[in-house]
Every structure is written in C-alpha cells, then in structure tokens.
C-alpha positions in Angstrom: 12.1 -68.4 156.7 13.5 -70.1 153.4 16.1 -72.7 154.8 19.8 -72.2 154.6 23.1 -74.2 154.9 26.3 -73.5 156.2 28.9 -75.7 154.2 32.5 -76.8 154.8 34.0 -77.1 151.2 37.2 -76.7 149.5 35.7 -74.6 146.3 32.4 -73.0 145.8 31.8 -76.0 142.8 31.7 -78.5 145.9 29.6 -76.4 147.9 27.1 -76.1 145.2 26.7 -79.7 144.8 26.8 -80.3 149.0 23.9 -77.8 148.9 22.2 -79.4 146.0 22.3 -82.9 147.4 21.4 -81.6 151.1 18.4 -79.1 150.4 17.1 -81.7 147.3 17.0 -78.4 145.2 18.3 -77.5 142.3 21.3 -75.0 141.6 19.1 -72.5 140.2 17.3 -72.5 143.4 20.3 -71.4 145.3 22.1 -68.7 146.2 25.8 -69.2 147.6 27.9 -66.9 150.0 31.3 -66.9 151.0 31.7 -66.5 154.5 35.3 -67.7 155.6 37.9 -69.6 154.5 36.3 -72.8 153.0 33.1 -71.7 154.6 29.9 -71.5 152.5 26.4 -70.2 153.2 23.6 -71.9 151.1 20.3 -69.6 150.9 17.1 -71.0 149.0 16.3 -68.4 146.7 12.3 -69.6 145.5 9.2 -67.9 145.3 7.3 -70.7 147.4 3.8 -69.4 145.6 5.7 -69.5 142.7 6.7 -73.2 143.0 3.6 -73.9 144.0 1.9 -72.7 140.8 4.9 -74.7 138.8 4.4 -77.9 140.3 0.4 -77.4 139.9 0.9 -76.7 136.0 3.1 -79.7 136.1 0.2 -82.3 137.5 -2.7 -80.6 135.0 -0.4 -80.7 131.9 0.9 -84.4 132.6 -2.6 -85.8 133.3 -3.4 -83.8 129.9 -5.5 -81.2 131.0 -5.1 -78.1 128.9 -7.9 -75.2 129.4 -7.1 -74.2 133.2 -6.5 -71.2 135.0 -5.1 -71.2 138.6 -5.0 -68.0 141.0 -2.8 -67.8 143.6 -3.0 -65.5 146.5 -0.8 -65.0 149.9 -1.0 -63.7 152.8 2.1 -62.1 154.5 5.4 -62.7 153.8 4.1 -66.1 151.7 3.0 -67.3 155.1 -0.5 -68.2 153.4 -0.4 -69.7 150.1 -4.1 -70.1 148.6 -4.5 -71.8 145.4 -7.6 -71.9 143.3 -7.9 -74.4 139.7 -10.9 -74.0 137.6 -10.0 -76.1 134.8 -12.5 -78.1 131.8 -12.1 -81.3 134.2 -12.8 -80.1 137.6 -14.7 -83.4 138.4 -11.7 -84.8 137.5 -9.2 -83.0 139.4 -12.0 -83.3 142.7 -12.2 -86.7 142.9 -15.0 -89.1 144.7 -16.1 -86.8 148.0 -12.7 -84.7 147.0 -10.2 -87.4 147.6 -8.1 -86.3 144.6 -8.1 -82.9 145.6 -7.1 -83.9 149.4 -4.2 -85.9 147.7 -2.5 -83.0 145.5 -3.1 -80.5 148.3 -0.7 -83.2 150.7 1.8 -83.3 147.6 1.6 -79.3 147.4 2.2 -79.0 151.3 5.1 -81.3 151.1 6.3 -79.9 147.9 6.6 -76.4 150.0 8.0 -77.5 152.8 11.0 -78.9 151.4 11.6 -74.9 150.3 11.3 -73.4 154.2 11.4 -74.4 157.6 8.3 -72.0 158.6 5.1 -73.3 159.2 3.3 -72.6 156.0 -0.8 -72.5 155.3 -1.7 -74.5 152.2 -5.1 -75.0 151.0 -6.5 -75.8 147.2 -9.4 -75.3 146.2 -10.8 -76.4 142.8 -14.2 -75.1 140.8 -15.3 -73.8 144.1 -15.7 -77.7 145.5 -14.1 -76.4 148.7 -16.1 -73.2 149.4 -19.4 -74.9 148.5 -19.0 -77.8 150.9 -17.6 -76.3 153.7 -21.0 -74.0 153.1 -22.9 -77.2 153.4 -21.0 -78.6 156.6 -22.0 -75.6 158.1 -25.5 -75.8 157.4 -25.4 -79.1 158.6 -23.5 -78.2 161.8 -26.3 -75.8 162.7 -29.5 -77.9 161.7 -27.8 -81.0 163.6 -26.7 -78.5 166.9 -30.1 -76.8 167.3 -32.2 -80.6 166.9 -29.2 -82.0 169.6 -30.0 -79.0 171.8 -33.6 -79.6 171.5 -33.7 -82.8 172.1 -30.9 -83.4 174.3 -29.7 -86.5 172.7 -26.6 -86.9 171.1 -26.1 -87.1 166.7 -23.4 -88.7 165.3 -22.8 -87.7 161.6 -21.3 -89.5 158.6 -17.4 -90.3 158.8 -15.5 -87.4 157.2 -12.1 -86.5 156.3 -9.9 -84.3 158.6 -10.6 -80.5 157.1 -14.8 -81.8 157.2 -14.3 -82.4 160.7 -12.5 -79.2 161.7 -15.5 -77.3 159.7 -17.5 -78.9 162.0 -15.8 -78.2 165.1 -14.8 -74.5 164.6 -18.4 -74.1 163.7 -20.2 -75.6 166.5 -16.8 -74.5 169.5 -19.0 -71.1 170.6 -22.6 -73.1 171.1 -23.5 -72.8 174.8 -26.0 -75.9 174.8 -24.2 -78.6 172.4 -20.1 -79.6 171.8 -18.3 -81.7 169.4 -16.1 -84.8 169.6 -14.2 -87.0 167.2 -14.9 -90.9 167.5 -13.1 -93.6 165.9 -10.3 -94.4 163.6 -9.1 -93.8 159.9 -11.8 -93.4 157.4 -14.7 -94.3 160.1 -13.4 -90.8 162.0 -16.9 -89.5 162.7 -18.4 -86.5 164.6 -20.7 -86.7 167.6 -22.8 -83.7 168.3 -23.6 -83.8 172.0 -25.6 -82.4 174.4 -24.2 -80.3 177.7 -25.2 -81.5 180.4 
C-alpha cells in the first residue's frame, strides 16, 4: 500500500506543501482529497517500478554510461520489483565481488520505500552477474555438503556478503546429513558447513 497522509490545513496550497515536506515527494507525485472542513487526504500516486527504472536511468546517465537497457518485471500488485541492467560497462556497474551492485540495489530499496509502507522485494541484477553466481554458490553448496557428510568434519567457506550466505543456506536447509551456520562479524561473516550428529 502507497502511503497516505491525513492533513490539517487551512487551503489545499498548504496541504500540498505539508504533504510535500512530510512524504519527501514531489507535488506531482501526489494526489490531494478533500475530506472535511480543513481536512486533507494526501495519496502517493507513483508507479514504484516506474521510479525505480527513473532513478536507475539517473545513476547510468550521471556516471556517463550511455548504451544500456534495463528490464523490469513485477510480481503482484508491484509487490516484486526485479530489475535487470545490461549496459557497455557491466564490470563497471558490478563492482569488485559485486560490491557496486550490492550498493545501488540498498539505494533502490530505500529509494522505494520512501513511496509505500509495504514490504517490497527488490533485487538487481546486472549482465547476468547475479544468476551466474548464485549458480556457482550452489555448486559449491552441494560439492562442500556431500565431502562434509562424508567425512563428518565440519567446512567453513570464504566470508561472503549477506544474499551469498542466504544462497547458501536455502540451498543446503532440506540436507538430512549436514546444516549451515553463520560465524563471525562484518565482512569476516562466514558459513560453516556442519555435520549432524
């Protein structure tokens, strides 16, 4: 659900402006009702994939990349918002192990949720980088779980990022013989694949 604002004001000039300064929106981006005397109803009216795909032009043409193409697709009622770049400068855009990515994707899920109060879905993907490793991290949750089951002694992996680990864990949560646990902090945040007893 978009957000919305009910407003005390004297004209509907003022309770444009309360609105404005409130939602951090723009006036085009709102809708205003009359609902009483003095009473105002502020309504959001954005196309969140829509805003999404503005602010994602913004970022390429300001950093100066011009030969792109971005596809967005949603699920629902814009509860899902998917967005794929393929631009001349994926590399670029990807970043060292995806770290650029993993920053615009933050900025595009705070970007969204200033529009709604909803719990949205955001992911980015760009040139494929996203589909292709969590591809890998899946290979390597399975090589790693079958040698840990083997075995019966414990693997710790490489430190990764948040959405690695998840990968990880929703990959390896049906195994009968092996589990998965998160162990330290920050950027050390590594998996251990272990053993059930």
């Amino acid at each position: 659900m978009q957000k919305k604002l009910e407003i005390q004001a004297s004209s509907l000039e003022e309770a444009t402006n309360v609105a404005v300064s409130k939602l951090h929106v723009s006036e085009d981006k709102l809708f205003l009702n009359e609902i009483g005397e003095n009473q105002y109803e502020a309504l959001l009216d954005v196309s969140l994939a829509l805003e999404g795909r503005k602010f994602l032009d913004g970022i390429l043409k300001g950093i100066g990349i011009t030969e792109y193409n971005i596809e967005v697709r949603t699920v629902g009622a814009e509860e899902e918002l998917h967005y794929v770049i393929d631009s001349n400068e994926n590399p670029l855009l990807i970043g060292t192990k995806g770290h650029t990515l993993e920053s615009i994707q933050i900025l595009l899920k705070t970007l969204i949720g200033t529009y709604t109060k909803d719990r949205i879905v955001v992911t980015l993907d760009i040139g494929s980088y996203r589909a292709n490793r969590i591809h890998q991290l899946e290979v390597l949750a399975t090589k790693t779980a079958k040698s840990v089951a083997k075995t019966k002694i414990e693997v710790k992996l490489d430190p990764m990022n948040s959405f690695e680990r998840r990968v990880i864990h929703e990959k390896l949560a049906d195994w009968r013989d092996v589990y998965t646990e998160s162990e330290g902090e920050g950027e050390e945040r590594a998996i251990v694949i272990k053993p059930k007893k």
